[in-house]
C-alpha positions as CSV (number, residue, x, y, z in Angstrom):
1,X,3.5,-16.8,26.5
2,X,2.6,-13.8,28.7
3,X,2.9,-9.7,28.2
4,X,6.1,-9.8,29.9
5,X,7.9,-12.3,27.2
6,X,10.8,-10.5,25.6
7,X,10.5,-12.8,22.7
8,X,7.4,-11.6,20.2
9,X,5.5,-14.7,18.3
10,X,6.5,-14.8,14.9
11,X,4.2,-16.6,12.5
12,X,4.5,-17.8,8.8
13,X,1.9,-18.2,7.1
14,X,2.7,-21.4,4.5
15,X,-0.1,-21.8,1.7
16,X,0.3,-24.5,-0.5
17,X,-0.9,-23.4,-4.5
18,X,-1.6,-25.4,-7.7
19,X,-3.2,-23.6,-10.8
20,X,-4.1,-20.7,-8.7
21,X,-3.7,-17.5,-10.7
22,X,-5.9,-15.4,-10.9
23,X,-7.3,-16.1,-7.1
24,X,-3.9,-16.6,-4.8
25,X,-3.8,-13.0,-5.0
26,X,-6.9,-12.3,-2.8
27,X,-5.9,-15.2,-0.7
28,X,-2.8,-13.6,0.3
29,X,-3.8,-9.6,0.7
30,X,-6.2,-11.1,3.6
31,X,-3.6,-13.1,4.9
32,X,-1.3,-10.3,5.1
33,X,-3.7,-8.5,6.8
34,X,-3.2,-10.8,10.0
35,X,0.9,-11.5,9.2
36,X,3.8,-10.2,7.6
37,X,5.6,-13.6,6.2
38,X,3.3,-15.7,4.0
39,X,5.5,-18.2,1.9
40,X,3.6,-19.9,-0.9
41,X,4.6,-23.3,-2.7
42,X,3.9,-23.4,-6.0
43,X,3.8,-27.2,-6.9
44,X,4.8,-26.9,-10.5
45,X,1.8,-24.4,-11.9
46,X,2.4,-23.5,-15.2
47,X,-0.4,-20.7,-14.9
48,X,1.5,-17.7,-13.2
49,X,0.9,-18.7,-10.1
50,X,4.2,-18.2,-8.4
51,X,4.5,-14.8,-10.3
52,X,1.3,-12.9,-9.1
53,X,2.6,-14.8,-5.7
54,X,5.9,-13.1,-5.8
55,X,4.5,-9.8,-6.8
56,X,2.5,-9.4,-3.7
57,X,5.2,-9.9,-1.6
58,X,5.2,-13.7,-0.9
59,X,8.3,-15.9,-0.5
60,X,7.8,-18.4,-3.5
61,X,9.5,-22.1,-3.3
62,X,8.3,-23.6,-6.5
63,X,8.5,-27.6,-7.1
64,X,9.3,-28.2,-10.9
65,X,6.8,-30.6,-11.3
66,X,3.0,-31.1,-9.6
67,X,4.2,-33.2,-6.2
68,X,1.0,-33.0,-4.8
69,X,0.5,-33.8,-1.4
């Protein structure tokens, strides 16, 4: 991709989350330092994880149940 590109790079950032609340929340401030979309999947926390997600800005898919990799 050069300078000239009229297309800009557009990342996602995808992190994948399981019992995390309490510490997705730092994890996503310093990603959103470096890009604006950061989509989090929440595979079937029962903790609050896909809520402190979703208040920080962060596209939440949940899975119902742990799926795991």
């Amino acid at each position: 991709m050069s300078d000239s590109d009229p297309k800009p790079l557009k990342v996602c950032v995808v992190i994948p989350a399981y019992r995390e609340h309490g510490r997705i929340g730092s994890v996503i401030r310093r990603v959103m330092d470096h890009v604006r979309d950061v989509v989090v999947v929440d595979d079937g926390s029962g903790d609050g994880t896909a809520d402190e997600a979703e208040a920080l800005g962060a596209v939440v898919l949940r899975h119902e149940v742990n799926r795991g990799k």
